[in-house]
N, C-alpha and C positions, 0 to 999 in steps of 0.2 A: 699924342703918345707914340704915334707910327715914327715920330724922328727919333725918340730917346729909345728907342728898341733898335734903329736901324744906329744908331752909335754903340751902342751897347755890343753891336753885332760888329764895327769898324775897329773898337776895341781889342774884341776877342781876335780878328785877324790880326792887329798889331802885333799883341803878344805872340802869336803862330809865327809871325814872319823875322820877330826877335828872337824866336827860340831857333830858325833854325837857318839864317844869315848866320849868328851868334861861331859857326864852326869855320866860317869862311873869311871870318876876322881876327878869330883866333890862329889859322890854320899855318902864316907864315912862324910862327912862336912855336906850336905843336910839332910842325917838320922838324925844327931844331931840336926839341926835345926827343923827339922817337927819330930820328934820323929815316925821315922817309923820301922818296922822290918825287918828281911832277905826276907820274904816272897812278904812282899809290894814292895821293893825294886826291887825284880827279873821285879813285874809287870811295875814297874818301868822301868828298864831298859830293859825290853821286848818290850813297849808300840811303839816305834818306830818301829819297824817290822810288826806291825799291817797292816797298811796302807800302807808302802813300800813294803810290799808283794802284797796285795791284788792291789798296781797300776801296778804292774812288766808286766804284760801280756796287758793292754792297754797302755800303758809308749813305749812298744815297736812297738804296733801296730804305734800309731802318732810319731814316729821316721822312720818309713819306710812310713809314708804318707806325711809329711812334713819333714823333715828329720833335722838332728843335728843343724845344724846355726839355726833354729827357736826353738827346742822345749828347746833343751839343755840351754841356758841361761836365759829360761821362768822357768826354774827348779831350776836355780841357787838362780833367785831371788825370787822364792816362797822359800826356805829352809832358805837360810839367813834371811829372816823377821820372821820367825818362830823362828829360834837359838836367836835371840834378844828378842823378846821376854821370851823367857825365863825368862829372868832376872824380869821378873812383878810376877814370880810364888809366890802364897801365902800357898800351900798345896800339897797333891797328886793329889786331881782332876788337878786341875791347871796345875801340870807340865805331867800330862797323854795325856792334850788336846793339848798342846805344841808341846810333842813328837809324836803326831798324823798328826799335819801340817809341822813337820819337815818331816815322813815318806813318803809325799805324792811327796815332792818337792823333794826330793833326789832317788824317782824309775828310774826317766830318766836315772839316772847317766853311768852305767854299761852298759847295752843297746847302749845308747849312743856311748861309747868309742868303743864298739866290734862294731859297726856298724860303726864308724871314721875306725878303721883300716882294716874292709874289703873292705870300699871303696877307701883307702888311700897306703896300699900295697899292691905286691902280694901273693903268700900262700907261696914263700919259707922263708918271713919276717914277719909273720904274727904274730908267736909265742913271735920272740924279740921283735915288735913292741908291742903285747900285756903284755909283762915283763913290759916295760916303762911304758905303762899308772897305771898296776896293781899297781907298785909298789908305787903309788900315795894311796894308804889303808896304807901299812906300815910307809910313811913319814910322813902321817895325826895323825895317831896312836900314833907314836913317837912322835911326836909335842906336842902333848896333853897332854902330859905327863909332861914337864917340864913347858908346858906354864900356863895350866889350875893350875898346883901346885905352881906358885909364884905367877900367879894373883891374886889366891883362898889369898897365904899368905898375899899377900901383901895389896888386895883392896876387899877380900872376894869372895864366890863362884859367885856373881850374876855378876859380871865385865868381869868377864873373857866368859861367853855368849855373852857378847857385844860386844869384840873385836872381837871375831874369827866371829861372823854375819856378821861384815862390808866387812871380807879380798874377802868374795862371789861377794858384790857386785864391788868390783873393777878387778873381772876377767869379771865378763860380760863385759866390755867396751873391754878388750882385745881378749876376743873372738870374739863379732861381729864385729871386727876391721877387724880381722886378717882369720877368718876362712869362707872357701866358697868349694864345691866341686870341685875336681882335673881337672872334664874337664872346667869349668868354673874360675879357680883361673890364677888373672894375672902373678901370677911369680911360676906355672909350666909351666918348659919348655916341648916342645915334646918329648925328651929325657925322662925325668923323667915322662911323662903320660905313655909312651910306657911300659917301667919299670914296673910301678902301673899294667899297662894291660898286663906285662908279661905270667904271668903260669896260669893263671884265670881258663885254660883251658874252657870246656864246660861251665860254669856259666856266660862266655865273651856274649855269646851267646846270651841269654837271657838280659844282660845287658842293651841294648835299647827300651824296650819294654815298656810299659803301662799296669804295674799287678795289678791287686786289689790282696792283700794278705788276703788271706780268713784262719780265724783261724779252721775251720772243718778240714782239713785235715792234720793240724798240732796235733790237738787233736789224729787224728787216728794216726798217726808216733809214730810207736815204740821206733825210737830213739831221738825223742823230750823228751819221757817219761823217757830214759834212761839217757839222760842230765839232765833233771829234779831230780831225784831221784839220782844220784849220789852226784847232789850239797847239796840235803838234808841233805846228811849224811857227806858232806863234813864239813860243815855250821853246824852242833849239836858240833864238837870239834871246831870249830875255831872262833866262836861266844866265847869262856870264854875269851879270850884274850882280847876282844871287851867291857866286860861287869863286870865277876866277877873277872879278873885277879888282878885291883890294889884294890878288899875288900879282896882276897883272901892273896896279900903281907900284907898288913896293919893289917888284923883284926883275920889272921890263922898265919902266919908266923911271928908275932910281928915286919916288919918293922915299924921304923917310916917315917915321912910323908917329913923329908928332905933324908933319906938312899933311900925310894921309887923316889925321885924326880931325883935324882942321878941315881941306877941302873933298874929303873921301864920302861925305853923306851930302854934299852939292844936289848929285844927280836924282836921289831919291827924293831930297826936298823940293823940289823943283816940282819931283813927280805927279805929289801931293797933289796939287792946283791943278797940272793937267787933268791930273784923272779929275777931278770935279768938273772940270772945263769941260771937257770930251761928255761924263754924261747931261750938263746943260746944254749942251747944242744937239743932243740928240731929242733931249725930252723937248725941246724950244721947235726945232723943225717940225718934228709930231702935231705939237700945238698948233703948226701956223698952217697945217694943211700938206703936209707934204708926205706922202707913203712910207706906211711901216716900215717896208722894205729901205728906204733914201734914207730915214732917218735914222736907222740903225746901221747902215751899213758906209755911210759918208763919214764918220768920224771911225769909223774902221781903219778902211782905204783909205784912209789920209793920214790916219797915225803911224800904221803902219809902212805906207810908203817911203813916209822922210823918216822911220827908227832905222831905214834903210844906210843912214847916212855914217853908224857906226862903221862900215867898209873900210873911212875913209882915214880911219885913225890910226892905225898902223903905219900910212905914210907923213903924218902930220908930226915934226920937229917941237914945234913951242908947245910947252906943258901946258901954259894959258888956253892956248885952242884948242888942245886936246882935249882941256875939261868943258869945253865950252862945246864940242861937238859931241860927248859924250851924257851929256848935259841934255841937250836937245834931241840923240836919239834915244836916250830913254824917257824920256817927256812924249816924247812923240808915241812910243809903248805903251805908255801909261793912257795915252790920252783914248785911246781902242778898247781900252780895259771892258768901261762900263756899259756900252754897246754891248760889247758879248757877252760880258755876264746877264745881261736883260735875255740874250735869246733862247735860252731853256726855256722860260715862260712863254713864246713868242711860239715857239714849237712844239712843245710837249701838246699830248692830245687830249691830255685834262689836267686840273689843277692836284690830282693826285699822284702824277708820275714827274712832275718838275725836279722833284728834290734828285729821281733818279737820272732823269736827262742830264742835267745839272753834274750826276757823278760821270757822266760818260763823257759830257763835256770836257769837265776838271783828271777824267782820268787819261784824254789826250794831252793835257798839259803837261803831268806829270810824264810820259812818254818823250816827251822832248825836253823834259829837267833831267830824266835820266841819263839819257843819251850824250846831252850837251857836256855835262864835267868828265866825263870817262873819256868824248871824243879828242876834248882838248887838250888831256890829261896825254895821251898817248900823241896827239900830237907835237905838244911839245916836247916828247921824247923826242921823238924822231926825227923833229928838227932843230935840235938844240935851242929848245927854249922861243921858238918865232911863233909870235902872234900875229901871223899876216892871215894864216890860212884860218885861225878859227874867227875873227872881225870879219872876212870877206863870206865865211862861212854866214854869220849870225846875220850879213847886209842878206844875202841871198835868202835864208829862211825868211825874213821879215817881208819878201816880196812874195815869194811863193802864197804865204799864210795871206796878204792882202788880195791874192789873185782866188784864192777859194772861198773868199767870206764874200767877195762881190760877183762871181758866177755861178758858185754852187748852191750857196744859203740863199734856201727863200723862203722869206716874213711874210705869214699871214695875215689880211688886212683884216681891221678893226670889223667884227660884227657887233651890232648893236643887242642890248637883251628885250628881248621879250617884255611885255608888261607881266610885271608879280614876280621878276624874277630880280627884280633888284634888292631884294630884302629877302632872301631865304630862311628858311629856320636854322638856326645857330648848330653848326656841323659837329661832329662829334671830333676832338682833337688826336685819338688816335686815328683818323683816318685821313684828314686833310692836313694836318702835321708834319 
């Protein structure tokens, strides 16, 4: 049951990550329409990270208070009426106020799913089960691409808002159907709870209890700060792919808009595989003996190293290699994904404050979504349209982020549980939730 919940969860990120690409596909069509510039645009497509930042740290708290089957598809269908909306926009205010209520309904999202799979597997599964969900970013990404570009063709930009709003509301029904926590769901077996309550280790522990999750002492955690701050820098390169990647084919590299429809979702599909890849070699190293620490932090530092490589593309002539290194440095992005998402669980100091770690984690990422389209936004004012300085910008963030997840994070190793603590009595779901 633990996989059709953690798909269920890879799902809902899809849809999250089509609703809100969805503007940055549309967006060279929208500037024609509302005649706006590179700079409005950035705020444009910044405008959503606003308020998805700024809910990431209470998103997570009321996920560890009420926990997933409640908040999660209260989220879905506040982001979906929002994405439909859309389609009423008359301006820029109009679509700023849009992508404000989109932001607000899609913070659960991440939270969410790393708090599904620490209470859904154990830590030797945690990294592939976190691949799975992640890769629900890259197949939303890619969607968007071809869908947003015939609907745009065929029925205009405002249509294609409206379809991808509704696909929200018909996972809710499938979620609340389908999904309840593991001691409380009727078709896990005791076999497969035991499993879930396998390697918990010390965290098993605490798992029956009544915490109130106070965010004071997560403020003082060094390594909250260190999750935090890595995803900033992680999130300044991997935000253009999200944002200015299809102005940058279309309106720097002279694709047109059927060549972009065809090769423009490459990178994302690609992506897919890595991110699964990345968390099989993390959960496989774990397996074969090697520290929490290596195995989380090896498919980091090495994803992140070579997404380095987008720097390179600015000076690259052939359109061929361009998408072939562009290709590879978001592969290489993706491949770090599921590593970090596993380390909420890795450091949180019970299984009651993950969902909130989890929001501090995700609301550094969102810190560096923000920043990213507004930066590039005004820089390509300022310099007539050059995308050297924000590629060489996004090669720089992706080293800095690989230089603080391998000296500053540090993985708690594996404590083993106590005898009688591997079968607790079935927790109560508003609290472990």
């Amino acid at each position: 049951m633990r996989w059709t919940i953690v798909g269920l969860s890879a799902l809902g990120l899809s849809i999250a990550y089509l609703d809100r690409a969805a503007l940055s596909v549309a967006m060279p069509f929208m500037a024609d329409d509302f005649k706006i510039s590179p700079a409005v645009e950035g705020v444009l497509l910044s405008a959503f990270f606003w308020t998805y930042a700024l809910f990431q740290i209470p998103s997570g708290w009321l996920l560890d208070r009420f926990g997933p089957r409640v908040i999660y598809p209260i989220a879905v269908g506040w982001w979906s009426i929002w994405t439909t909306a859309t389609t009423l926009a008359t301006g820029v205010g109009s679509v700023i106020a849009f992508r404000l209520g989109l932001g607000i309904g899609e913070a659960p999202v991440q939270p969410a799913n790393v708090k599904v799979v620490s209470q859904w597997f154990p830590r030797k599964e945690r990294a592939f089960a976190s691949s799975l969900f992640d890769m629900g970013q890259q197949i939303g990404t890619a969607l968007s691409v071809p869908i947003v570009t015939a609907l745009t063709l065929a029925a205009g930009w405002r249509m294609s808002f409206v379809v991808i709003g509704l696909a929200g509301l018909l996972w809710i029904v499938g979620w609340v159907t389908v999904y309840r926590p593991p001691e409380k769901h009727p078709r896990v077996s005791a076999t497969e709870l035991a499993h879930i309550r396998s390697d918990k280790g010390d965290m098993v522990a605490t798992e029956a209890t009544d915490a109130t999750v106070s965010w004071r002492p997560l403020l003082r955690d060094n390594q909250v700060w260190a999750l935090t701050t890595g995803y900033v820098f992680r999130s300044l390169a991997g935000t253009f792919f999200l944002t200015w990647y299809p102005s940058y084919l279309l309106d720097d590299r002279g694709f047109t808009e059927a060549e972009f429809g065809m090769v423009g979702a490459i990178p994302p599909i690609i992506a897919i595989g890595s991110t699964v890849l990345g968390g099989i070699v993390s959960d496989r190293m774990l397996a074969a003996g090697r520290s929490p620490g290596a195995a989380r932090k090896v498919p980091i530092v090495a994803g992140l190293g070579l997404s380095a490589c987008i720097g390179c593309a600015p000076f690259i002539e052939s359109n061929l290699v361009l998408m072939i290194v562009l290709t590879v440095s978001s592969a290489a992005h993706s491949f770090a994904g599921a590593a970090i998402l596993s380390l909420p669980a890795e450091v949180a100091p019970s299984p009651q404050s993950v969902g909130t770690v989890a929001g501090f984690q995700n609301f550094g990422s969102q810190i560096g979504s923000l920043i990213s389209p507004i930066a590039i936004g005004l820089f390509l004012t300022s310099s007539n349209g050059s995308y050297v300085g924000p590629l060489l910008g996004a090669a720089t963030s992706c080293l800095v982020s690989a230089s603080i997840y391998l000296f500053w994070v540090r993985v708690k190793p594996i404590a083993a549980p106590d005898d009688g603590l591997a079968t607790p009595a079935a927790p109560d779901e508003r609290t472990t939730s």
